[in-house]
VOKOLBA-431675 format. One record per residue (C-alpha): residue in one letter; residue number from 1; x, y, z. Coordinates in Angstrom, 2 decimals, decimal comma, always signed. Example, Ala and Ser with C-alpha at 12.3 -4.5 7.8 and 13.67 -1.06 7.14 Angstrom:
! residues 2
> A / 1 / +12,30 / -4,50 / +7,80
> S / 2 / +13,67 / -1,06 / +7,14
END
This chain:
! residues 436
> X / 1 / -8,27 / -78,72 / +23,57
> X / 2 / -8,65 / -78,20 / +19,77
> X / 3 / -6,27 / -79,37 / +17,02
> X / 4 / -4,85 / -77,85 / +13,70
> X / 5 / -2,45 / -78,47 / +10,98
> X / 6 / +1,15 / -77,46 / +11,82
> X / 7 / +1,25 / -76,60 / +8,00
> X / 8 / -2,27 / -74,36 / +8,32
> X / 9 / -2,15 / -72,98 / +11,51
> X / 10 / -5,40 / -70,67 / +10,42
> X / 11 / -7,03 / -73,77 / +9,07
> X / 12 / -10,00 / -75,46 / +10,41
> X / 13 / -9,80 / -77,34 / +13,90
> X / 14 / -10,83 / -80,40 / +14,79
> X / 15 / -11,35 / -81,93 / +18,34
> X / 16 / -9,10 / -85,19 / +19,79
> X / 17 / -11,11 / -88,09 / +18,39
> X / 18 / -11,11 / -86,43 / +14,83
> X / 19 / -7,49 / -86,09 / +15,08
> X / 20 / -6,95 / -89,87 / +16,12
> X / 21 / -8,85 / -91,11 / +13,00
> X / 22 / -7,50 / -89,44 / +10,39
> X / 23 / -3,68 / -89,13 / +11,87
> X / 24 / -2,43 / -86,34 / +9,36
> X / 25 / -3,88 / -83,22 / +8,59
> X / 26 / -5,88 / -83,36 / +5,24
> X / 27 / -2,96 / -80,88 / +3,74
> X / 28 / -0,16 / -83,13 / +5,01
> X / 29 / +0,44 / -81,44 / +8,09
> X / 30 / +0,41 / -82,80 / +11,88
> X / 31 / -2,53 / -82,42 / +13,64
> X / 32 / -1,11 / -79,73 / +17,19
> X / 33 / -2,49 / -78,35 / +20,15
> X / 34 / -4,45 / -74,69 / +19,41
> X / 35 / -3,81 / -72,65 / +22,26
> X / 36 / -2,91 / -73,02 / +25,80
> X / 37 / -4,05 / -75,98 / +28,47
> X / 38 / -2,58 / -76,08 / +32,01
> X / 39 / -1,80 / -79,04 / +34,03
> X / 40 / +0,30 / -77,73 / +37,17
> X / 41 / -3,29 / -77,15 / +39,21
> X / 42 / -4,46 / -80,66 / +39,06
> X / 43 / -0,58 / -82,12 / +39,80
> X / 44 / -0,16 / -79,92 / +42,87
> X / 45 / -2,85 / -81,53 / +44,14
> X / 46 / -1,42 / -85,24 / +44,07
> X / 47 / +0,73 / -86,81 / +46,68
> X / 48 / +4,28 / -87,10 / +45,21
> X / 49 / +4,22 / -91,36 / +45,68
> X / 50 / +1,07 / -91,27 / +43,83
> X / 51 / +0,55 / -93,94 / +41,26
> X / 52 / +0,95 / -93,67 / +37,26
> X / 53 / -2,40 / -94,31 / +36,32
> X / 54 / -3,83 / -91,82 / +38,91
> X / 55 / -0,87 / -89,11 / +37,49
> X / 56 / -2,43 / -89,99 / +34,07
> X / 57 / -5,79 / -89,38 / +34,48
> X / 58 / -4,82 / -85,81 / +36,27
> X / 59 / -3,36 / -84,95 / +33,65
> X / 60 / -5,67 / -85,82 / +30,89
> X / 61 / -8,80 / -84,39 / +32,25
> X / 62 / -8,03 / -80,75 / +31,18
> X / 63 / -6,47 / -82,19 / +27,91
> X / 64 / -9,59 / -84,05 / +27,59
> X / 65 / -12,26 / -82,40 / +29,04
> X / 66 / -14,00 / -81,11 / +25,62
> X / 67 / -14,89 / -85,06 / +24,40
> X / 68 / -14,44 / -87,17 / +27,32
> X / 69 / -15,98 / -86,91 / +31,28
> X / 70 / -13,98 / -87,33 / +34,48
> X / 71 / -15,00 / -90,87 / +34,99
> X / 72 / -14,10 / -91,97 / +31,25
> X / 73 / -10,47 / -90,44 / +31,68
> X / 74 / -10,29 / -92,42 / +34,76
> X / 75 / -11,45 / -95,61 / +33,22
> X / 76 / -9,54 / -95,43 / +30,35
> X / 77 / -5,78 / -94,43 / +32,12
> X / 78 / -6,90 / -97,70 / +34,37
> X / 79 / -6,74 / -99,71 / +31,56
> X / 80 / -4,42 / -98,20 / +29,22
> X / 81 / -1,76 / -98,32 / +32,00
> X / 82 / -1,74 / -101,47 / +34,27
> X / 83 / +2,18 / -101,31 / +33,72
> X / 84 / +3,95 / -97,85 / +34,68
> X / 85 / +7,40 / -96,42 / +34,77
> X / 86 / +10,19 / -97,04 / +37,46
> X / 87 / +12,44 / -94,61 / +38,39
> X / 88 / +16,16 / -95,50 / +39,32
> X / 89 / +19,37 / -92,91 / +40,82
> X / 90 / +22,97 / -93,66 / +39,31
> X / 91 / +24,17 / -90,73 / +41,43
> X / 92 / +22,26 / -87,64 / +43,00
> X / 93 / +22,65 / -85,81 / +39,57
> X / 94 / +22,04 / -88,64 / +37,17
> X / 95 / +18,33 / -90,56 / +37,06
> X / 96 / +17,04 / -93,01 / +35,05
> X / 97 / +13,26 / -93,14 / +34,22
> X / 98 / +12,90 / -96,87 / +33,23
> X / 99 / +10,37 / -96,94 / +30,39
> X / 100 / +10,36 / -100,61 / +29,43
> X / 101 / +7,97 / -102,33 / +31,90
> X / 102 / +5,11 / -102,86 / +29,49
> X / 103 / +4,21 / -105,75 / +27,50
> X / 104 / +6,47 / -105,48 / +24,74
> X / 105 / +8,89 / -104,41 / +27,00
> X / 106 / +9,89 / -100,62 / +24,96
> X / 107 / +8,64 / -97,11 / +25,84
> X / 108 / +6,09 / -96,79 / +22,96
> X / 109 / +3,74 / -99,21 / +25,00
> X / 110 / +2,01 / -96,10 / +26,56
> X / 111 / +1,39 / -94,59 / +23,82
> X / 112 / -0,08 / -97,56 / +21,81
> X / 113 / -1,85 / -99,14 / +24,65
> X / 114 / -3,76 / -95,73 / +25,35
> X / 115 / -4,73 / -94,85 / +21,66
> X / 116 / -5,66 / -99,03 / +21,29
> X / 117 / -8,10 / -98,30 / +23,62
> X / 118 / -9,41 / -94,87 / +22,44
> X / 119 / -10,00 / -96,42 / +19,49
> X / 120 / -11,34 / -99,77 / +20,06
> X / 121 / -13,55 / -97,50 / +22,34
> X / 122 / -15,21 / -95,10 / +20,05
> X / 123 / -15,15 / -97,50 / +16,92
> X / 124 / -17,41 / -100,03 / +18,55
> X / 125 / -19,59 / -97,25 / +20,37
> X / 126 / -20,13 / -95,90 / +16,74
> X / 127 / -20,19 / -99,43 / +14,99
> X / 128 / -17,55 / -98,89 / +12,65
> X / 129 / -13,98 / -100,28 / +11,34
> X / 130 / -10,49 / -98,95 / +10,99
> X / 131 / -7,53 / -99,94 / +9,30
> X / 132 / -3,75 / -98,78 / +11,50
> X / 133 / -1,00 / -98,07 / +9,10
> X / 134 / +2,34 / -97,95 / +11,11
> X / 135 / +5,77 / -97,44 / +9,66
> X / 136 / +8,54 / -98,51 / +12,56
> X / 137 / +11,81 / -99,00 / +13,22
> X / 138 / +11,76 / -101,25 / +15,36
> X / 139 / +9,96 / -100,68 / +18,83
> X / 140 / +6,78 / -98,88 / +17,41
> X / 141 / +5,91 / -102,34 / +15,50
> X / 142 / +5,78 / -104,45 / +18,34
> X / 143 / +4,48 / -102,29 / +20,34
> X / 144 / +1,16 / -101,63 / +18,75
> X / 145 / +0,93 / -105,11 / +17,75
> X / 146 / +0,52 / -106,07 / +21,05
> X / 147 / -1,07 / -103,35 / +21,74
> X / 148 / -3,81 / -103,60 / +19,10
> X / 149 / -3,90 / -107,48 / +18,82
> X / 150 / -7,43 / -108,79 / +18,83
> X / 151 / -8,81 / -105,27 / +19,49
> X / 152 / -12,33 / -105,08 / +18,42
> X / 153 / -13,31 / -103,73 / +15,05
> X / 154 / -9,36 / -102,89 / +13,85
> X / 155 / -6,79 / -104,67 / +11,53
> X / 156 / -3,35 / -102,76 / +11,84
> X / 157 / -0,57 / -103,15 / +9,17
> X / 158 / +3,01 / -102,68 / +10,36
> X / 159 / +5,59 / -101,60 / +7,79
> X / 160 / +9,07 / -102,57 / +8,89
> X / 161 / +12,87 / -102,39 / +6,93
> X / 162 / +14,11 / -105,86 / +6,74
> X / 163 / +17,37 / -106,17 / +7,90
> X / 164 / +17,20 / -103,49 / +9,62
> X / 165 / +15,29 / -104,55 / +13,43
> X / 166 / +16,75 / -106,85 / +16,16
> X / 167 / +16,04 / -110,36 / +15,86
> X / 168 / +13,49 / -110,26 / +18,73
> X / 169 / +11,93 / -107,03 / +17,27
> X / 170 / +11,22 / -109,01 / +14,34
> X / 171 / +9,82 / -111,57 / +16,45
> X / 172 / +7,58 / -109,68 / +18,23
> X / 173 / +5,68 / -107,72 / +15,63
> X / 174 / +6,10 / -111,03 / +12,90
> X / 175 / +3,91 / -113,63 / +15,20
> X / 176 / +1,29 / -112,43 / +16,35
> X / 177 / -0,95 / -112,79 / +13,12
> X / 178 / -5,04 / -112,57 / +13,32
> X / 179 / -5,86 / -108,62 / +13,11
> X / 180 / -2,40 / -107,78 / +12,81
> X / 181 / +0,04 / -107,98 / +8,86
> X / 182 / +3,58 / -107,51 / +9,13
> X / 183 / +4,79 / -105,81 / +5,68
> X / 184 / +8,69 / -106,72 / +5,03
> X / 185 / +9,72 / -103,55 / +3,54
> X / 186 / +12,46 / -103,58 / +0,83
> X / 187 / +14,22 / -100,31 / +2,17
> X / 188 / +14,78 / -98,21 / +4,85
> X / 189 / +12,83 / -96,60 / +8,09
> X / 190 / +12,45 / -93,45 / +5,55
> X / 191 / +11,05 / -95,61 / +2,52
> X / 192 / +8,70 / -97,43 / +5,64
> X / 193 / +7,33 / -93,75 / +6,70
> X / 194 / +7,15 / -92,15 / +3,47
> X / 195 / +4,78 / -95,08 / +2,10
> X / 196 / +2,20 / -94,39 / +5,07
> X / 197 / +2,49 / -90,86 / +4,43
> X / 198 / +1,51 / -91,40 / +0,72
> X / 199 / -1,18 / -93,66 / +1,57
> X / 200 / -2,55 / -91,11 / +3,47
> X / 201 / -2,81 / -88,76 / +0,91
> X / 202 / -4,17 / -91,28 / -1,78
> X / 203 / -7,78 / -90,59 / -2,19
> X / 204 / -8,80 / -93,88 / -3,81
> X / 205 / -7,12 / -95,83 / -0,77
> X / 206 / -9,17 / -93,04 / +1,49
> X / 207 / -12,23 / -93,58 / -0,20
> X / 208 / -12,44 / -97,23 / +0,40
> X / 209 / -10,40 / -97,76 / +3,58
> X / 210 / -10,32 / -96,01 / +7,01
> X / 211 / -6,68 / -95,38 / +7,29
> X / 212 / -4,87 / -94,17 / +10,30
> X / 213 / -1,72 / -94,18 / +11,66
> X / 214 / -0,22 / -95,36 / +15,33
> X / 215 / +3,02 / -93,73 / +14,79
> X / 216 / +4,24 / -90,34 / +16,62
> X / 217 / +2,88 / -88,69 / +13,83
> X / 218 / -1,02 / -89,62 / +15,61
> X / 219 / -1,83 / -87,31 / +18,57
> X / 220 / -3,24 / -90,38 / +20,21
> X / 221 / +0,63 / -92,09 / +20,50
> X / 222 / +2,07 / -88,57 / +21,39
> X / 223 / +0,11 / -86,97 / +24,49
> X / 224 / +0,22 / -89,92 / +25,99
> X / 225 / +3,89 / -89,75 / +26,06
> X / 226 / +3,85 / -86,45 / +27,46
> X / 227 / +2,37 / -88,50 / +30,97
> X / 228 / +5,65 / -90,13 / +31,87
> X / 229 / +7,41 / -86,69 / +31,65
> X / 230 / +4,58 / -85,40 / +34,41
> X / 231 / +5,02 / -88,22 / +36,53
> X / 232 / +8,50 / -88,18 / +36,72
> X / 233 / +8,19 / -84,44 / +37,90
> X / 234 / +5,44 / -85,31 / +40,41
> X / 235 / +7,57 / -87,97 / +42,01
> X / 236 / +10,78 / -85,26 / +41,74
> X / 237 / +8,26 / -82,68 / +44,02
> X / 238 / +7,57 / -80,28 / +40,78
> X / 239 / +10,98 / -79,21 / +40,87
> X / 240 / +12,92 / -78,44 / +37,65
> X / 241 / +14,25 / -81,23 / +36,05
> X / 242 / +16,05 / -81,77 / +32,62
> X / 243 / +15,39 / -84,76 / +30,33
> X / 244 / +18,23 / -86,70 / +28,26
> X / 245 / +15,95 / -88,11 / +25,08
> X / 246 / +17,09 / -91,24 / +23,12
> X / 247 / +15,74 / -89,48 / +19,75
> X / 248 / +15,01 / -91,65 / +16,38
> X / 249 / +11,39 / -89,89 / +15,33
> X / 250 / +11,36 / -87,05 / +17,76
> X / 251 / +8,32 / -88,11 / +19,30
> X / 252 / +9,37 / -88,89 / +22,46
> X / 253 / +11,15 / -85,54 / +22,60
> X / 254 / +8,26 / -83,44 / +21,33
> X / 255 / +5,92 / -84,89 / +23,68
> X / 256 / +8,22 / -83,95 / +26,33
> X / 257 / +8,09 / -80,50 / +24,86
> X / 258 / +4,64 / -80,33 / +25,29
> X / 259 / +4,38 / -81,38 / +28,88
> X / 260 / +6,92 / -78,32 / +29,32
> X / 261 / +4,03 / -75,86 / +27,52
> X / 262 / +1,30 / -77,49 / +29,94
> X / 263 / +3,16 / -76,31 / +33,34
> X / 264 / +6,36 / -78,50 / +33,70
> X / 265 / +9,80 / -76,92 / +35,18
> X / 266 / +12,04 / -78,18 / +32,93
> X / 267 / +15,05 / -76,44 / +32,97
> X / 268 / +16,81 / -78,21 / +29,75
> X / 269 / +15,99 / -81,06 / +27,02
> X / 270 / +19,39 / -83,36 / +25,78
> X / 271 / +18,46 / -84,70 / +22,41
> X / 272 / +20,61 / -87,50 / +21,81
> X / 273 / +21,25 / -89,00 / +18,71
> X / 274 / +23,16 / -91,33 / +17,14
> X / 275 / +25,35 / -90,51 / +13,85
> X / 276 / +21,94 / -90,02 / +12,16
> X / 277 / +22,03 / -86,38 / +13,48
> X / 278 / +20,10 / -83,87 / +11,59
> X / 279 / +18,64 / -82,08 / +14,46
> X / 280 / +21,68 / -81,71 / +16,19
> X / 281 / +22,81 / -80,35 / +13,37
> X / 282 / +20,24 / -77,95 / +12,64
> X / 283 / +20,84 / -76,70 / +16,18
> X / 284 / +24,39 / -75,91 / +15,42
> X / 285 / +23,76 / -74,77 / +12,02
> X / 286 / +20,04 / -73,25 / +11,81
> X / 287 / +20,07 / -75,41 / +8,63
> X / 288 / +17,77 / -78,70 / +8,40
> X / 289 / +18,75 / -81,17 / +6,24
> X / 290 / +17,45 / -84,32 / +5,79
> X / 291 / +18,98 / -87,21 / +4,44
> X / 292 / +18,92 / -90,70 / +4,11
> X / 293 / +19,22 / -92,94 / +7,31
> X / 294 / +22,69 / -94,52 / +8,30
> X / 295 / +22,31 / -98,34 / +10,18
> X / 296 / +23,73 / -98,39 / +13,16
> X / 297 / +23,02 / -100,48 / +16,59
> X / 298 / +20,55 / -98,45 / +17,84
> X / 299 / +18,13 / -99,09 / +15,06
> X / 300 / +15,10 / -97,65 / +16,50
> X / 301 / +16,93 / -93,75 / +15,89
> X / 302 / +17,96 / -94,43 / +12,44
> X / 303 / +15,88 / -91,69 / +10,87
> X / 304 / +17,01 / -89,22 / +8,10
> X / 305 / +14,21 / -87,01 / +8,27
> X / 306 / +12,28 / -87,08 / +11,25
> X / 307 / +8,52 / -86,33 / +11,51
> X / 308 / +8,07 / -84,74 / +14,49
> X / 309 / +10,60 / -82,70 / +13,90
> X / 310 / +7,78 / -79,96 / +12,09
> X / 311 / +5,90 / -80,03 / +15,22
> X / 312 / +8,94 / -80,17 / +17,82
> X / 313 / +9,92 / -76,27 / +15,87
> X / 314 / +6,56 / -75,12 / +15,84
> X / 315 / +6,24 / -75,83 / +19,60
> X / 316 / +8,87 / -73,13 / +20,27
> X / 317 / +8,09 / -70,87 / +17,52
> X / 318 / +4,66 / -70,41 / +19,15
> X / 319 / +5,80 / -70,31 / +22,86
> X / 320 / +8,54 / -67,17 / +21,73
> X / 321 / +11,50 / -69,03 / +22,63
> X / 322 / +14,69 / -69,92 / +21,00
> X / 323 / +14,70 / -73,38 / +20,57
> X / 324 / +18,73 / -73,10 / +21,70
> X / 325 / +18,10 / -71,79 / +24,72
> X / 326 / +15,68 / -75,29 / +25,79
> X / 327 / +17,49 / -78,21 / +23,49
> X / 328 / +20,69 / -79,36 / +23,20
> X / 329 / +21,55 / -82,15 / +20,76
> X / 330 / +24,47 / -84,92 / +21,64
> X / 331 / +25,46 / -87,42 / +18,51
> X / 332 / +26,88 / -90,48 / +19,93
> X / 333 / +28,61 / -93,18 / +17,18
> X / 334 / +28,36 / -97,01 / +17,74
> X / 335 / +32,05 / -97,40 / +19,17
> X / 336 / +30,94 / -94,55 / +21,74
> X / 337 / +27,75 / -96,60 / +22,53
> X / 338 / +29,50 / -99,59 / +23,02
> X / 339 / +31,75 / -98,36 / +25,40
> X / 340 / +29,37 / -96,69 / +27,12
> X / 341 / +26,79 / -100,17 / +27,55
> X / 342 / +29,96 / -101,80 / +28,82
> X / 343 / +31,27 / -98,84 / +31,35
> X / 344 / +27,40 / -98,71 / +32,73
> X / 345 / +27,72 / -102,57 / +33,69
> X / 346 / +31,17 / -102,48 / +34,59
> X / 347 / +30,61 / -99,72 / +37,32
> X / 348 / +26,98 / -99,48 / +38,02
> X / 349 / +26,47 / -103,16 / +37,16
> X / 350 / +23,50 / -102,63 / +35,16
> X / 351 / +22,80 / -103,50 / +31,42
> X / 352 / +21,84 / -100,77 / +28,85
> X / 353 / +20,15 / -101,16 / +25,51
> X / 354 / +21,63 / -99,09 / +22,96
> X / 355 / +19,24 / -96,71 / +22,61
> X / 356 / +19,28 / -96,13 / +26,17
> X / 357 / +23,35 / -95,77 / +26,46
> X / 358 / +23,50 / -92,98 / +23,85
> X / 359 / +21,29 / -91,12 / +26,21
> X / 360 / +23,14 / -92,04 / +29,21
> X / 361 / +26,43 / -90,97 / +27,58
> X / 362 / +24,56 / -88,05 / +26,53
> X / 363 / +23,27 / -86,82 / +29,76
> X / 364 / +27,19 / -87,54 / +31,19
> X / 365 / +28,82 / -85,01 / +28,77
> X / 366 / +25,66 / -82,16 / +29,57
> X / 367 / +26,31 / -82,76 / +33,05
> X / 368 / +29,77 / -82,42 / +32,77
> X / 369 / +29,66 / -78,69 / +31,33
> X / 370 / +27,09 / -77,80 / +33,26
> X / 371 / +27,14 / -75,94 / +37,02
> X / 372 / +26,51 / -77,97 / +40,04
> X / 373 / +23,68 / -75,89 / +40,62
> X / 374 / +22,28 / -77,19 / +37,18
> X / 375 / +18,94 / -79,11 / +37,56
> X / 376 / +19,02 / -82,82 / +37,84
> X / 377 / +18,91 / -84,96 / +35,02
> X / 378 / +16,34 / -87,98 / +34,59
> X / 379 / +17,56 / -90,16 / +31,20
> X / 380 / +15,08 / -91,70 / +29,69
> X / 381 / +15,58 / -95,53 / +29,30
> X / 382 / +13,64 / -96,69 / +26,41
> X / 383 / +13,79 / -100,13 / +25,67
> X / 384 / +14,61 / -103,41 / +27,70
> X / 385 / +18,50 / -104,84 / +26,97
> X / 386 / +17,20 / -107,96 / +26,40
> X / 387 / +15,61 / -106,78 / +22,54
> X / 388 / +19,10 / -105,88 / +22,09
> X / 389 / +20,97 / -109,44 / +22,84
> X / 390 / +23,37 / -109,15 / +20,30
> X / 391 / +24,58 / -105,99 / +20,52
> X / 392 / +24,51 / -106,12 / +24,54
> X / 393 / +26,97 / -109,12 / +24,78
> X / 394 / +29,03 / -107,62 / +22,04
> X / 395 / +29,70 / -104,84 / +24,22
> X / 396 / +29,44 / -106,45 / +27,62
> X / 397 / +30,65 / -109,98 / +26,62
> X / 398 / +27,20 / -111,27 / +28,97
> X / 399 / +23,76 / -111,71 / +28,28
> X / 400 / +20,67 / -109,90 / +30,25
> X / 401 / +18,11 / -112,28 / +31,48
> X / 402 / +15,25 / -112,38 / +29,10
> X / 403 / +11,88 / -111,54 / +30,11
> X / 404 / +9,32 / -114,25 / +30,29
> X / 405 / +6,82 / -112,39 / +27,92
> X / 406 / +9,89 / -111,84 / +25,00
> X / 407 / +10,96 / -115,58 / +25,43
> X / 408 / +7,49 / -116,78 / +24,50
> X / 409 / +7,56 / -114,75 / +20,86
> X / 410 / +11,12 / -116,59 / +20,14
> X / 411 / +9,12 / -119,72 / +19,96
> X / 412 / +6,58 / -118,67 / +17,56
> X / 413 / +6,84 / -118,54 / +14,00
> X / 414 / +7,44 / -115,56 / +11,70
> X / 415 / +4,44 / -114,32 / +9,60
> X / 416 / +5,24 / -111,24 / +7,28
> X / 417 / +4,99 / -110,83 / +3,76
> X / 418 / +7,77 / -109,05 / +1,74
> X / 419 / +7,04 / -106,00 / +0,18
> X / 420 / +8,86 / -103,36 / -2,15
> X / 421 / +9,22 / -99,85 / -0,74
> X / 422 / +6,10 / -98,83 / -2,92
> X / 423 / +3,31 / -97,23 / -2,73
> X / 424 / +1,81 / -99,58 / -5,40
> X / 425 / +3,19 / -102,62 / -3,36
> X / 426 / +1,32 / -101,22 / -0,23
> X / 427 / -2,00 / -100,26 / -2,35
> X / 428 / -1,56 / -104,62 / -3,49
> X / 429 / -1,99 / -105,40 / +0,23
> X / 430 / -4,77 / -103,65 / +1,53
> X / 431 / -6,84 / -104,68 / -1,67
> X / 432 / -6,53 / -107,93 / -1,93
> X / 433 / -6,97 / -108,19 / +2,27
> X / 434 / -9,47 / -105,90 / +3,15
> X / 435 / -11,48 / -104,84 / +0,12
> X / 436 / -14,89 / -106,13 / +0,73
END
């Protein structure tokens, strides 16, 4: 599989590891998929109890298959994925793909852990350095800084709005130190994102730094993403299934998305937001209009302008079909969430993060309209209730046990260093820490 700008889709392409390294396209574009790969042969093939990592390597051989062999897929999806997703019922109709069972307990592990070792992999085969610039919101953050912690031959910088992250997010991606610089960002998600979008395009930083990115926005963070959407359908027997998307970035969504374009059966996509709803919106309206993010509880979806969002259109402008007829958008406030995280415990007894409860309500309401005959629909849970203490005893009036590897980063202490939402500011930081 090749890759092109979404912003150039003439331009020059560029194979997977290319697209890894320099995480945008040189005209400010996302790097996307030229042309079409298949994965429905190689899944038919599996046994429907068959393990993640074995669903992940099927599935990334013919992605693959144009830089890596057989056996290196195989190695790497062993070691990118000792951790793997559990699937849950609430009621025949209703299912829960639990995403949270990796080491910093939030859905973005598989995605970090599997580029983390792409790249440790091909820098020290080729004896050089990198530099990962991340902008998150919360769950990105500590995600690849566990992630990429004392990974050979990498220092990563995580941007982060302060104020604006759960305690224990703040925790995890403030303490770990060594290779890894938390930035304290004077600002928003948006003023986070668009400073590691402008150091990308600053050609002095470029000339003497090897800048990437971890986000969404690298190919590396998304495809992987796309292999919890395949498994899930594996286990389900290949039959058609919808998917209700917590949705912050649109990452998550638009790797879904392109699972569909590589062979799933997936009958609908529920993009649930919270009050920061511009794609909703634009669904309604045909107009996109981005603005600036409103706080709410579920922190890791406060985005005004989300990036994926260009390639997420694109996807369904090149496949010929009206994005209406495969998405549906759902805005969910915080007194709706609430509710919701307290309802779930009260009759299921189960405790939802935020995140997760907007998508649960979500799914409810598109089940609710739909026909009995609709497909089923798996809800994707994306982060464990415990990084969400506060809000999850405000609504439940209890607090979920707390895994043992989150209660060892509440005893450590906070290392960050507070920042202004500048480009400048940012520029300070990698000079006077990596210039050599």
């Amino acid at each position: 599989m090749r890759y092109t700008s979404t912003r150039d889709r003439g331009g020059a392409e560029v194979g997977f590891r290319t697209a890894v390294f320099q995480g945008l396209a040189p005209d400010g574009g996302l790097f996307h998929p030229v042309g079409e790969v298949s994965v429905r042969g190689v899944l038919e093939s599996l046994p429907r109890n068959a393990p993640f990592a074995e669903i992940a390597a099927a599935a990334l051989q013919p992605l693959l298959a144009e830089e890596f062999s057989p056996e290196r897929v195989a190695r790497l999806a062993q070691e990118a994925f000792p951790f793997e997703p559990q699937l849950t019922s609430l009621h025949p109709r209703h299912h829960v793909l639990e995403l949270f069972h990796g080491p910093s307990c939030a859905f973005k592990d598989f995605g970090a852990s599997f580029l983390a070792h792409v790249m440790e992999d091909s820098l020290v085969e080729h004896n050089e350095r990198a530099i990962i610039l991340t902008a998150t919101s919360g769950d990105t953050g500590s995600a690849v800084a566990r992630a990429f912690f004392r990974r050979r031959n990498i220092e990563v910088v995580i941007l982060y709005p302060s104020g604006r992250v759960s305690p224990l997010q703040e925790q995890q991606l403030t303490t770990l130190g060594e290779n890894v610089t938390a930035l304290e960002v004077s600002g928003s998600f948006d003023d986070c994102q668009r400073m590691v979008k402008e150091a990308f395009r600053d050609p002095a930083l470029n000339e003497r730094f090897r800048l990437t990115s971890a986000n969404s926005i690298n190919l590396g963070r998304l495809l992987p993403q796309a292999l919890y959407y395949i498994a899930a359908s594996v286990w389900f027997g290949l039959e058609p299934l919808s998917f209700c998307v917590p949705s912050g970035n649109f990452g998550n969504l638009t790797a879904g998305v392109l699972a569909w374009r590589w062979g799933l059966e997936v009958e609908r996509f529920i993009a649930a937001t919270n009050i920061n709803d511009v794609v909703p919106e634009y669904l309604e309206t045909g107009e996109y209009r981005p603005r600036p993010s409103a706080q709410t509880y579920a922190n890791a979806m406060d985005v005004g302008d989300p990036s994926n969002f260009e390639r997420l259109r694109l996807l369904f402008e090149e496949y010929g079909e009206d994005i209406n007829a495969k998405l549906v958008g759902e805005r969910v406030d915080d007194a709706e969430t609430l509710a919701a995280m307290q309802r779930v415990r009260r009759e299921y007894g189960v405790f939802l993060d935020p995140h997760t409860a907007i998508g649960f309500l979500a799914a409810e309401r598109y089940l609710e309209r739909s026909p009995r005959s609709a497909a089923p629909v798996v809800t994707l849970a994306t982060a464990h209730p415990a990084k969400f203490l506060e809000v999850v005893e405000q609504a439940t009036g209890e607090r979920p046990e707390i895994p043992e590897r989150l209660a060892r980063t509440l005893q450590l202490p906070k290392q960050a260093v507070m920042v202004e939402n500048t480009l400048a500011a940012l520029s300070e930081v990698l000079n006077a820490r990596y210039s050599r």
